[in-house]
N, C-alpha and C positions, 0 to 999 in steps of 0.2 A: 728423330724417328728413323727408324730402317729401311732400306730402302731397297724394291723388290731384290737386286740384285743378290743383297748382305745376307735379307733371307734365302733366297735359293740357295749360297753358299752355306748357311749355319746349316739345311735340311740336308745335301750333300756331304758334309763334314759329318753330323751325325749318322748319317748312313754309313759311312766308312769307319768310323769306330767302336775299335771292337765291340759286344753285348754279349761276348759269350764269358764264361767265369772257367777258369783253366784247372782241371780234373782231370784225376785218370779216369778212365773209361770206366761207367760201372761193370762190374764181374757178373759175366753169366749166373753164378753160385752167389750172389751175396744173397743178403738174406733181406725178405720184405719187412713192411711197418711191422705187419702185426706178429712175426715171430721177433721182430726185435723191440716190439712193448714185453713179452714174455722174456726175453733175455736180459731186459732191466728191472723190471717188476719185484724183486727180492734183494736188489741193490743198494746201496745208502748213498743218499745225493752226492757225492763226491766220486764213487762208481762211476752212477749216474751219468754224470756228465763228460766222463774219461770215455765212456763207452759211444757217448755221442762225438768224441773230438774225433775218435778212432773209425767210426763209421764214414765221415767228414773226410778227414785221409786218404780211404781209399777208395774216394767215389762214389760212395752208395748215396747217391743222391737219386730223384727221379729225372729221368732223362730232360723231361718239358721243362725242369727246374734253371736248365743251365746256361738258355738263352734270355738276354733281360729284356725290358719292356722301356720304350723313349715315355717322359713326363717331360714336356717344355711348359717352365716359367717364363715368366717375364717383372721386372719391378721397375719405377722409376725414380730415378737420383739425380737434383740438380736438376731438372727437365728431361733427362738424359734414359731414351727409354733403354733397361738392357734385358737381353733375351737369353735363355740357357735352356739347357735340353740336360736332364742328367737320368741315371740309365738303373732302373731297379729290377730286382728279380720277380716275377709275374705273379708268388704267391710268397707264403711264409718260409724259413727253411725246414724242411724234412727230410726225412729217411727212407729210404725205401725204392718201389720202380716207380710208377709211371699208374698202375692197376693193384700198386698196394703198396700206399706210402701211412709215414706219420707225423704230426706236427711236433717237434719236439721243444716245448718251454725247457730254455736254459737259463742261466744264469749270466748277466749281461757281462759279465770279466769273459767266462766260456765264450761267451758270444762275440764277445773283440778281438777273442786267439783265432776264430773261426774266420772273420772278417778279415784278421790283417792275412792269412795265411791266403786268402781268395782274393787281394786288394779290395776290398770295399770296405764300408763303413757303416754305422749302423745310420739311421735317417732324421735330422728333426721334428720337431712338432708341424712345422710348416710343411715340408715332405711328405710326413704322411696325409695332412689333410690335401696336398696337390697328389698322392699317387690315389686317393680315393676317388677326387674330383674324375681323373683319365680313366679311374676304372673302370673297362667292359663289365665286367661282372659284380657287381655287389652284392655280397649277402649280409643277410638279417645275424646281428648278432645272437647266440645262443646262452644267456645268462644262468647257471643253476644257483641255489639258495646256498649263500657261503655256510660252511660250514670247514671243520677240519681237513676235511677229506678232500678240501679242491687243492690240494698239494701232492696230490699222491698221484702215482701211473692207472690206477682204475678210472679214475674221473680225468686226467690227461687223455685213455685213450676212449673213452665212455664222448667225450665231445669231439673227441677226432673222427669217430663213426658219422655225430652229428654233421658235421661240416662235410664229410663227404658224401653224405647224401644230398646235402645241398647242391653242393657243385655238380653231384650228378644230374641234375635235374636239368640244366644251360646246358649238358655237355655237346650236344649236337649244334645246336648253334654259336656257340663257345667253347671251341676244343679249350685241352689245357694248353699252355703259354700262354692263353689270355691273360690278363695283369685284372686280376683280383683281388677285391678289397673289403673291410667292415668286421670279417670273422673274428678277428684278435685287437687286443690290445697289443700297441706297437712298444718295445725296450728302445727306449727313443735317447740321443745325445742332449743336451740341454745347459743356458748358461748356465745354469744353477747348481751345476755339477762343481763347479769351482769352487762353491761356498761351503760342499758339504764332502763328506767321503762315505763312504762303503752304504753308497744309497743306492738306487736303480728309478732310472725317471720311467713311467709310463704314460701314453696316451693316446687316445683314440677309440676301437671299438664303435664305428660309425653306425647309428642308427640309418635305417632306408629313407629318413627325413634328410641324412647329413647329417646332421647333429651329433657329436661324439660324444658317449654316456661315460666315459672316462678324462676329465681336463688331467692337465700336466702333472703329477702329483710325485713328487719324491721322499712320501711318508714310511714307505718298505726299505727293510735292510736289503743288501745287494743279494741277500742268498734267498729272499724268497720269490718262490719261481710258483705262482699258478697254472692253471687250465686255460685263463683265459690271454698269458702273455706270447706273444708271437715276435717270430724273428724276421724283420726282413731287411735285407742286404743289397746295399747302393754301391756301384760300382765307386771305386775314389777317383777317377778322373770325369769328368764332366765337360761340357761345351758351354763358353761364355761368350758371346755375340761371336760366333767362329772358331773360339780359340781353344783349346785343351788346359786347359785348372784343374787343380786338384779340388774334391769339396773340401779341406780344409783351408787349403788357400781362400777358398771365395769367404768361407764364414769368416776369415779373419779382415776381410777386406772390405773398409766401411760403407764403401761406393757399391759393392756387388754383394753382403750378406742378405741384403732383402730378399735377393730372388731367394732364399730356402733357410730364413731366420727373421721367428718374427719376434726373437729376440736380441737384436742387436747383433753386436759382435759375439761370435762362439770363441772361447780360448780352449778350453777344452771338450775336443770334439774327437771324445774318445773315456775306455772305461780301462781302468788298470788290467793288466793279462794274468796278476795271479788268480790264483783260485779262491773263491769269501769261502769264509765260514759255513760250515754243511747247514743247509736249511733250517728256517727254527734253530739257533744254536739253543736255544731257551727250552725250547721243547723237546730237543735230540737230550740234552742232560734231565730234563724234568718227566721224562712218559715212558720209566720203567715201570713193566707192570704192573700193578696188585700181585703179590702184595711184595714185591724189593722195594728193597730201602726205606720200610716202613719198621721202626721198634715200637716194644710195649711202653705203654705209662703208663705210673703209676698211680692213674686217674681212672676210676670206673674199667677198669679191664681195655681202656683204647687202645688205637696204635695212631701211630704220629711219625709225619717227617717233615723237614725241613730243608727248606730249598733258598738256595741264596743266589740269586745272579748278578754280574757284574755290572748291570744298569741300574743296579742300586732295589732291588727288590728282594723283599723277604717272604718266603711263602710260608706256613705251617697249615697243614694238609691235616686232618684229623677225622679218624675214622671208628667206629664201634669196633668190639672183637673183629679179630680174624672169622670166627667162628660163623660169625652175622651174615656173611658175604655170601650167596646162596648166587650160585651160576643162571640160575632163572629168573632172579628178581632186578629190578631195577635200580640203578644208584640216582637218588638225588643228590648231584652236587652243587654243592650253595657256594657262591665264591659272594666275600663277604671282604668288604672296599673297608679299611679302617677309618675313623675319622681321626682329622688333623691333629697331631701331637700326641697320640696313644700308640703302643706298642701290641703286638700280639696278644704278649702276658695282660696287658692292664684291659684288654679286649674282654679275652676268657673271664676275666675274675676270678678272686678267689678270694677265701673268709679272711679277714686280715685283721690284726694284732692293735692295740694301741699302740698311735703314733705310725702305724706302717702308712705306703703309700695312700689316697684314696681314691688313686685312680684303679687301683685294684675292684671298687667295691663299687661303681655307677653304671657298668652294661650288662654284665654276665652271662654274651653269650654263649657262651662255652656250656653254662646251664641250662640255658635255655632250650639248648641243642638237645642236648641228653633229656630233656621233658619232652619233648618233640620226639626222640625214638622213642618212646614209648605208647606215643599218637600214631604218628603215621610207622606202620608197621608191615604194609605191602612194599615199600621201597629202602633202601638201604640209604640212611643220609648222611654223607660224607658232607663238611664246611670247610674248606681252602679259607684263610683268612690271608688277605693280601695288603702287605705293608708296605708304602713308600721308604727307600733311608732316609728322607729328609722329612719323614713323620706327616706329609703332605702329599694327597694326589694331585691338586691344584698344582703346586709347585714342580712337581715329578713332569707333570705333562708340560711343562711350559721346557724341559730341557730335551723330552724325548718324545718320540712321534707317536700317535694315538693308536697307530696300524702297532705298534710294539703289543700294545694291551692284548690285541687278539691274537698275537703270537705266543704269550704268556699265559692264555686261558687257553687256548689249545693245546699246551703242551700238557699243562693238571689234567685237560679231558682225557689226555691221551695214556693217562695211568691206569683209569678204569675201562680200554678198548675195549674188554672182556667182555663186559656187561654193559647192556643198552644203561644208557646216559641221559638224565632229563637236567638242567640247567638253571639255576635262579642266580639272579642277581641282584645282593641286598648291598645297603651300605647304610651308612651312616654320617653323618657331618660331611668334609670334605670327601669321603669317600665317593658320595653320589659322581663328581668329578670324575673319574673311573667309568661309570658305568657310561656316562654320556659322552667319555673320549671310544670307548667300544663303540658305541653304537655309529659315532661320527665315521669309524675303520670300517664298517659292514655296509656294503649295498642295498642290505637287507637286514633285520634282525634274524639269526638262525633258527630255524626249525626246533634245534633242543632246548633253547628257551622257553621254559612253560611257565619265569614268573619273573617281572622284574618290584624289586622293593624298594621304595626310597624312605628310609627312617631319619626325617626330620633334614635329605640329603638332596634335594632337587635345587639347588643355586645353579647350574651351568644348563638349565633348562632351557633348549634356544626353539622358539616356534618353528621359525625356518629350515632348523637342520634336523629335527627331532618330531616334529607332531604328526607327520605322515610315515613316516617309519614304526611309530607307535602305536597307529590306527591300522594299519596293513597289519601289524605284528596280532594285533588283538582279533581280527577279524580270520584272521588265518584257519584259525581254530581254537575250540572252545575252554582247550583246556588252557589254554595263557590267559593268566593274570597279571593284574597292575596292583601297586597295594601303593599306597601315600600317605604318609604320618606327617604331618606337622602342628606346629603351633603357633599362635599369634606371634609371634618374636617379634615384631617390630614396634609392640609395647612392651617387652624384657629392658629390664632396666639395668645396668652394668656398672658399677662405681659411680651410682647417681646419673647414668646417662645410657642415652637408647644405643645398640651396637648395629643395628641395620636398619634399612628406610624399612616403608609399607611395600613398595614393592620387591626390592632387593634380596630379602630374606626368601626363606621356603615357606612362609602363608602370603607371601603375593607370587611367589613363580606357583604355587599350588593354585590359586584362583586362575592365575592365566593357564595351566593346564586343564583344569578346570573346563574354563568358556572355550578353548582349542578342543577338546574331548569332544564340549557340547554343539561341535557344529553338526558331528555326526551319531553320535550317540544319547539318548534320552536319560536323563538322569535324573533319581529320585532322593530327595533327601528328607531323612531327622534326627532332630533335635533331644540330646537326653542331658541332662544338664546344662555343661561346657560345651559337650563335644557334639560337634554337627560331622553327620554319617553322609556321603553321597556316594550312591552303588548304579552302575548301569552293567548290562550283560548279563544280567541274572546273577551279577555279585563279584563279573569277573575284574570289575574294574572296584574299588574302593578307594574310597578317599576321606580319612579320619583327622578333623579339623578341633582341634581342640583352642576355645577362646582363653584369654588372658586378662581377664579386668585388675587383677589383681597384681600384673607388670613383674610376673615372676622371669627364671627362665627355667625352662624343661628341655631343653636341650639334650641332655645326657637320660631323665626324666622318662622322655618317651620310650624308650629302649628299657630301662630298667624296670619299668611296672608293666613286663611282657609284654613289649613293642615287636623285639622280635619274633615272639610265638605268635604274634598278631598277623605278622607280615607273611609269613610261611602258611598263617590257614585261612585268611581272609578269602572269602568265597567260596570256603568250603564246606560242608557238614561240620567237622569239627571246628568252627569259628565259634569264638566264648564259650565253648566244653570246658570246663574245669578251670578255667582262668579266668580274667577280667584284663581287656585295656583299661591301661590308665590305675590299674586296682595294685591290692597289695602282687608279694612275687611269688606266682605259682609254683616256681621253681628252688624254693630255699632247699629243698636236702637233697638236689642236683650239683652246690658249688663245690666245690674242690677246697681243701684245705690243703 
């Protein structure tokens, strides 16, 4: 234990060392936040973040920013209690004065050039939850509905207005240099940084309970920077029962990392100083606008492009004429998960030859598409088909992070900016894996989702991490729909033998979505043959259960006797207009030869 004296000496010690961060004096003439949200606003994230090194440089910081704020720890090792005081800056970093600043999200490499040049460092997971604990002021996090656009300078500075009104509201009994906390998710250093590269840890986001709405997560590439990540900056020398340490000394040091790691030893307590890749690299190559980089095919007057990245993903984007594209009307765009071991082409279909492939000839919806424009005919429907290289999203996602998914559907969104954007998500077989690694990336499901489909494709269906995301999603508004095809598969019989349990397959994760639906929603079902119908929302939810006595598989099946057209109009007017589920194909002089 410590003993008055030791304390009085560690309080004394910290009082004498320095807390200020060494700058030129801000310039009479620099410029505030919000003429320099305007001077980056037309920038490309590598600008972007040059123009923030550059602001950093010459001091335009706000003045309250420059003195730091004491947090004392304490942990015990051995019996051995040890006490530390280490020294943060009172809010996020920004731009600006004092009466008009702005929170500037960087990128966490930017944000270690900024550090080393200031000596400090960015702060652990444990740091942040102890400068939260010490903070005078807490505010209530400001969450908006993820969407494309929480990457861009509108919605950066659209929540910077938000948080300073907040703060304005304490400011009389809480001038600034108060040490404030909760607004942002913190770019935090992290063991786990060792294991991976060109990632960026996040965590925090304190709710007014404490409770942090974001755990440690290192699923983001290093270059994506949202609204809601914040920087803040720990001086690197620190006080350890008296003594002056570095924080990376103490995280290396097995006796003393507890006070500000509560993960063990840190080795790397720090992020590389080049520059990552511009934001989205996925999306900066993929959301040139309508129509670049789109040619004709030789298929019904379309146009078509194709998109390849180097995490092993294939896109083909396919669109009606040019002609079609009417600046008033709306795109539906369908992004459409393949299932396991099909390609694009055998996706599409086409009439095929004796002896040709025949996986050419079991889904067709490339036809089914083109029967569909001629249904739905207020909205323009583009279908992105989206291909794993390794012919599997299951597998895809097991080597890359589920946050990648909504980097790669936001850059196809970001083809058609032109025109308002509505969203569905179909898939098939392994494809459903896709949709429920999205949803896993989202805090939310977004607003331009107005329908998600699963065609025979709900295996990764987790009650836990999905059934309340999909109930808020549906409740939002009236125009989202849910649509659910499957079949008895787990009496499908396969070389003389069953290929999934009763539950494992997609007609037990459909029942258990099913009973999960029905804790909140009333559902009505019937029976027409095989196929057992169950509808709640006035149709917006569907769910098409087709029995099996006869131990076939329709696997492929459901999809080709217009499963897709099924999935696209389910609960709407035009549901069984001119087609049949399950019936012959509405769509034969739709195929391509």
């Amino acid at each position: 234990m410590k003993t008055l004296l030791q304390i009085v000496l560690i309080c004394l010690s910290s009082s004498v060392l320095a807390q200020t961060i060494t700058l030129p004096p801000r310039a009479t003439n620099a410029i505030g936040g919000g003429a320099f949200i305007k001077n980056i606003s037309a920038l490309n994230f590598t600008q972007r973040e040059q123009a923030v090194i550059q602001e950093v440089a010459t001091g335009n910081l706000p003045p309250f920013f420059r003195k730091f704020c004491r947090v004392t720890v304490t942990n015990v090792f051995k019996v051995k209690t040890n006490v530390a005081t280490f020294f943060v800056a009172p809010d996020y970093l920004a731009v600006g004065s004092d009466a008009d600043y702005f929170f500037v999200p960087i990128s966490p490499n930017i944000a270690q050039t900024i550090a080393d040049k200031l000596d400090c460092v960015l702060p652990t997971r444990k740091m942040v939850d102890a400068i939260y604990t010490a903070a005078e002021v807490k505010l209530a996090p400001s969450p908006i509905p993820p969407t494309s656009a929480m990457t861009t300078v509108p919605i950066f500075s659209q929540i910077n207005e938000t948080i300073r009104t907040q703060r304005s509201a304490v400011l009389n009994s809480h001038p600034l240099g108060a040490l404030v906390a909760g607004h942002k998710k913190d770019v935090v250093i992290s063991a786990r940084l060792a294991t991976t590269t060109n990632k960026v840890a996040i965590y925090g986001w304190h709710q007014t309970n404490g409770v942090a709405i974001q755990p440690l997560y290192l699923g983001h590439t290093s270059a994506w920077v949202d609204y809601s990540h914040g920087i803040r900056l720990i001086s690197q020398t620190m006080l350890v029962n008296g003594e002056k340490k570095s924080v990376a000394e103490v995280l290396a040091n097995p006796e003393l990392c507890g006070l500000i790691s509560d993960e063990g030893i840190v080795t790397q307590a720090r992020y590389p100083t080049n520059p990552p890749t511009p934001l989205n690299a996925a999306s900066e190559r993929i959301a040139q606008p309508w129509p670049q980089k789109f040619s004709p095919s030789t298929n019904f007057g379309e146009m078509v492009r194709e998109i390849k990245l180097p995490d092993e993903v294939r896109i083909l984007v396919n669109t009606p004429a040019r002609e079609s594209f009417a600046t008033n009307q709306s795109v539906l765009l369908v992004f459409y998960a393949l299932p396991n071991g099909n390609s694009i082409e055998q996706t599409i279909g086409k009439t095929i030859a004796t002896n040709e492939d025949w996986h050419f000839n079991i889904q067709h919806v490339g036809a089914q598409t083109r029967w569909l424009r001629q249904v739905i005919t207020n909205k323009t429907i583009v279908i992105a088909y989206l291909e794993a290289g390794m012919k599997s999203w299951p597998a895809w996602r097991k080597k890359y992070a589920d946050t990648r998914i909504a980097e790669i559907l936001d850059g196809v969104r970001g083809i058609f900016s032109s025109n308002k954007t509505e969203v569905v998500l179909a898939s098939h077989s392994g494809g459903g894996s896709l949709i429920f690694g999205y949803l896993n990336a989202m805090e939310k499901i977004p607003d331009d989702v107005k329908r998600i489909a699963f065609l025979d494709s709900n295996y990764n269906y987790d009650p836990k991490l999905h059934t309340d995301k999909i109930k808020n999603w549906l409740t939002a508004s009236g125009e989202n729909h849910l649509c659910v095809l499957a079949y008895q598969d787990y009496l499908g019989v396969l070389n003389g033998k069953s290929f999934v349990s009763e539950n494992g397959g997609t007609w037990g994760r459909s029942r258990m979505m099913l009973n999960d639906l029905g804790t909140q929603f009333q559902f009505t079902s019937t029976t027409n043959s095989r196929l057992e119908t169950f509808t709640a929302l006035n149709g917006q939810i569907e769910f098409l259960l087709e029995e099996n006595p006869e131990r076939k598989i329709f696997h492929t099946v459901q999809v080709e006797q217009n499963g897709f057209i099924q999935a696209l109009l389910s609960g709407t007017a035009d549901a069984g207009k001119g087609y049949e589920y399950f019936g012959e194909r509405a769509y034969t002089n739709w195929i391509q030869h």
